[in-house]
C-alpha positions in Angstrom: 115.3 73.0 73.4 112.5 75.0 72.6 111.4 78.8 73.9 107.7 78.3 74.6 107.1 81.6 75.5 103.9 84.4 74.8 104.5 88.2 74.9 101.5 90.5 75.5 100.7 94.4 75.9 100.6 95.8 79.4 97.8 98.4 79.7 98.2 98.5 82.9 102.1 98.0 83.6 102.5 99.4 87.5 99.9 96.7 88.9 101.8 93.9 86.6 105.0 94.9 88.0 103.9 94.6 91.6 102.5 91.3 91.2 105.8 90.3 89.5 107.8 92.2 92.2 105.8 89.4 94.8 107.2 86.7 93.0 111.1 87.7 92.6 113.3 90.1 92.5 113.6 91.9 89.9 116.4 92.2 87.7 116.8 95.7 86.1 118.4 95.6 83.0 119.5 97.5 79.6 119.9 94.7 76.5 121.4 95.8 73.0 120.3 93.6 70.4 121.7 93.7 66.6 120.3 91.1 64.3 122.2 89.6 61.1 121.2 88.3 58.3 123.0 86.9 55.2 123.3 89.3 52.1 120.2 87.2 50.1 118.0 87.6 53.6 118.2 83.9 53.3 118.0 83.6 57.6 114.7 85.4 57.4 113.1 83.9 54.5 114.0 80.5 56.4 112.4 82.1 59.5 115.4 82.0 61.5 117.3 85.0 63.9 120.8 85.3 64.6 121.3 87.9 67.2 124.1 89.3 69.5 122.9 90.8 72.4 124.8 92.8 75.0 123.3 93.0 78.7 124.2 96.1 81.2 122.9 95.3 84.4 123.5 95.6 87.8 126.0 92.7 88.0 128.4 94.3 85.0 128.3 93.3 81.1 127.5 90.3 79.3 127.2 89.1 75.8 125.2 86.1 74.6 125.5 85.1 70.7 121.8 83.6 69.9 120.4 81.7 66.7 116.7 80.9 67.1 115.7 78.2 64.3 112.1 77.8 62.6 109.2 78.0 64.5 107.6 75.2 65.7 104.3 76.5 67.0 102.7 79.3 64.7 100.1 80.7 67.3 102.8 81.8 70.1 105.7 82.0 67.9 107.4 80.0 70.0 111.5 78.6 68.7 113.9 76.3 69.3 117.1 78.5 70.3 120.6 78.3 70.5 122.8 80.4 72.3 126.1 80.7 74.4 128.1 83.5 75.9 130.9 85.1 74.6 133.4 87.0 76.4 134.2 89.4 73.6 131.7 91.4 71.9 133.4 93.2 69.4 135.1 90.1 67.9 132.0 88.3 68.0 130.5 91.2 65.5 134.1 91.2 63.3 133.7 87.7 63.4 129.8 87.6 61.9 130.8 89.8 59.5 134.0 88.6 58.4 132.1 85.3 57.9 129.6 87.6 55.1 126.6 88.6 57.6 125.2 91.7 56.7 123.7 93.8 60.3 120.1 94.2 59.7 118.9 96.1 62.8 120.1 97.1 66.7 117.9 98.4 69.4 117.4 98.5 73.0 115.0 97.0 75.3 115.0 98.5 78.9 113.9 95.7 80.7 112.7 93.7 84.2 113.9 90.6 84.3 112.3 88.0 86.7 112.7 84.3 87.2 110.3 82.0 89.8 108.7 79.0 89.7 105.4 78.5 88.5 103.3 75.3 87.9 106.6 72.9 88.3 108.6 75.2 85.6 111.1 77.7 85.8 110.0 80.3 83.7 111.7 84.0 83.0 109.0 87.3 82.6 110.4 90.4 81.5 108.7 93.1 81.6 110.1 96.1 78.9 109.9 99.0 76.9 111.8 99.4 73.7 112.4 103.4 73.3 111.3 103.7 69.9 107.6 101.9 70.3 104.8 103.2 72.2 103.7 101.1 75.2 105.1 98.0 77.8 104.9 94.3 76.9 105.2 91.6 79.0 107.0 88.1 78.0 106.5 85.2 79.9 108.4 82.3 78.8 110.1 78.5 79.9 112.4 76.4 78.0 111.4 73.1 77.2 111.4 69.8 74.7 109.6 70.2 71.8 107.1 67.3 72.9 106.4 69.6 75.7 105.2 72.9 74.0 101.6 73.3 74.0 101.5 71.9 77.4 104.5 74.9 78.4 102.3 77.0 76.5 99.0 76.4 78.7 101.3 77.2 81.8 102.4 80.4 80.3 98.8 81.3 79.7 98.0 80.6 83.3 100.7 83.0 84.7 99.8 85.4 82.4 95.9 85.1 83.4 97.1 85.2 87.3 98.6 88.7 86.1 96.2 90.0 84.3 96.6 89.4 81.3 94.3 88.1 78.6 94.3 86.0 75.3 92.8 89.4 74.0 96.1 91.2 75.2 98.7 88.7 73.4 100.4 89.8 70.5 102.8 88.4 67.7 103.8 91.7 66.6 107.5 92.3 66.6 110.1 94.5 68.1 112.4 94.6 64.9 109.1 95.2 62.6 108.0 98.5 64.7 111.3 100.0 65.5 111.8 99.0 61.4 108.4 101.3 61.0 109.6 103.8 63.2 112.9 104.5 61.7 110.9 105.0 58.5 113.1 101.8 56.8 110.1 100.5 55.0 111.1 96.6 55.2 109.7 93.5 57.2 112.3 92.2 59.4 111.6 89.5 62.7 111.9 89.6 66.2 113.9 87.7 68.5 111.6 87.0 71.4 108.2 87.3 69.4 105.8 86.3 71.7 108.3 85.6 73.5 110.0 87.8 73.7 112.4 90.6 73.6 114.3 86.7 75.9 114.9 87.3 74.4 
C-alpha cells in the first residue's frame, strides 16, 4: 500500500486547527521517532526509511516498527510503507542493531492527530511541531494502491484547499534534514512522512 500523503506549512495554525477540530476529535499526542540506516547509508541512498516510533498519548504507549520503500511519486513524496506494532521497544532497537543498523537520528513531533472521512477516503491529518524547527506543518494523508495515487493525491489537495491551504504552502522539506541543520550535524538525512508526513 502506498502513503499518498502532502505536508504543508501552517501560517496560520489556530484557524487550521478549528476547522480540523469540526471534523474529529482530536488526538493529542507525543511521537519519538529514531531512524536507522545501515553502516554504508545504503537505505538512504536507495531512498528508503526504517523507523521506530514510540507514541505517548492519551490512551498509554505504543510502538510501531516502519520501513517506507522508494518513492513512487516524486512531486508529493508520497511511499509505499510497511509497518507493524511491536510490544517491546527496547528489544525492537537491540534487535536493529544487533542485526548491524547503525541509529542515524531521533526526535519528537508533538502532534494532533485526526482521522474523518473525506471524498470517500479515510484519511489521517496531523497537525505538529517538531521542537527543534521553527513553525507548524500540516500532513494530510490516505493509504491507498499504487494505481490509485495521483487520484488520492487530488483528494488530499482538496482537503487541504477546504483548510486553507495552498499549492504555494506545500513543502517536501524534511523533518530529519532541519533537526539535522539544527543540531549543527552537517549531513543530508530523509524524513519519514515527507510530505506526508511526520505519519508518519
Amino acid at each position: 500500500m502506498i502513503e499518498a500523503e502532502l505536508k504543508a506549512r501552517v501560517y496560520s495554525p489556530e484557524a487550521v486547527m478549528r476547522q480540523l477540530d469540526e471534523r474529529a476529535e482530536a488526538r493529542i499526542e507525543v511521537y519519538r521517532d529514531t531512524y536507522y540506516d545501515r553502516p554504508d547509508g545504503s537505505l538512504e541512498k536507495a531512498d528508503q526509511e526504517l523507523r521506530v516510533r514510540t507514541v505517548h498519548g492519551a490512551d498509554g504507549t505504543r510502538t510501531v516498527l516502519t520501513f517506507k520503500d522508494a518513492t513512487v511519486d516524486e512531486r508529493s513524496g508520497s511511499k509505499p510503507e510497511h509497518g507493524t506494532r511491536v510490544e517491546d521497544a527496547e528489544a525492537v532497537h537491540a534487535i536493529l542493531r544487533g542485526l548491524g543498523h547503525v541509529e542515524v537520528i531521533t526526535f519528537e513531533k508533538r502532534c494532533r492527530n485526526y482521522d474523518f472521512e473525506a471524498r470517500g477516503r479515510q484519511m489521517l491529518a496531523t497537525l505538529l511541531r517538531v521542537p527543534e524547527i521553527d513553525g507548524t506543518f500540516l500532513e494530510v494523508e490516505t493509504i491507498v494502491d499504487e494505481d490509485e495515487v495521483t487520484a488520492a493525491l487530488g483528494d488530499v489537495r482538496a482537503v487541504l484547499s477546504e483548510l486553507g491551504i495552498g499549492p504555494e504552502d506545500l513543502t517536501r522539506e524534511t523533518y530529519t534534514g532541519a533537526v539535522a541543520a539544527q543540531r549543527g550535524r552537517g549531513q543530508t538525512v530523509r524524513c519519514a512522512h515527507p510530505n506526508q508526513g511526520a505519519h508518519g
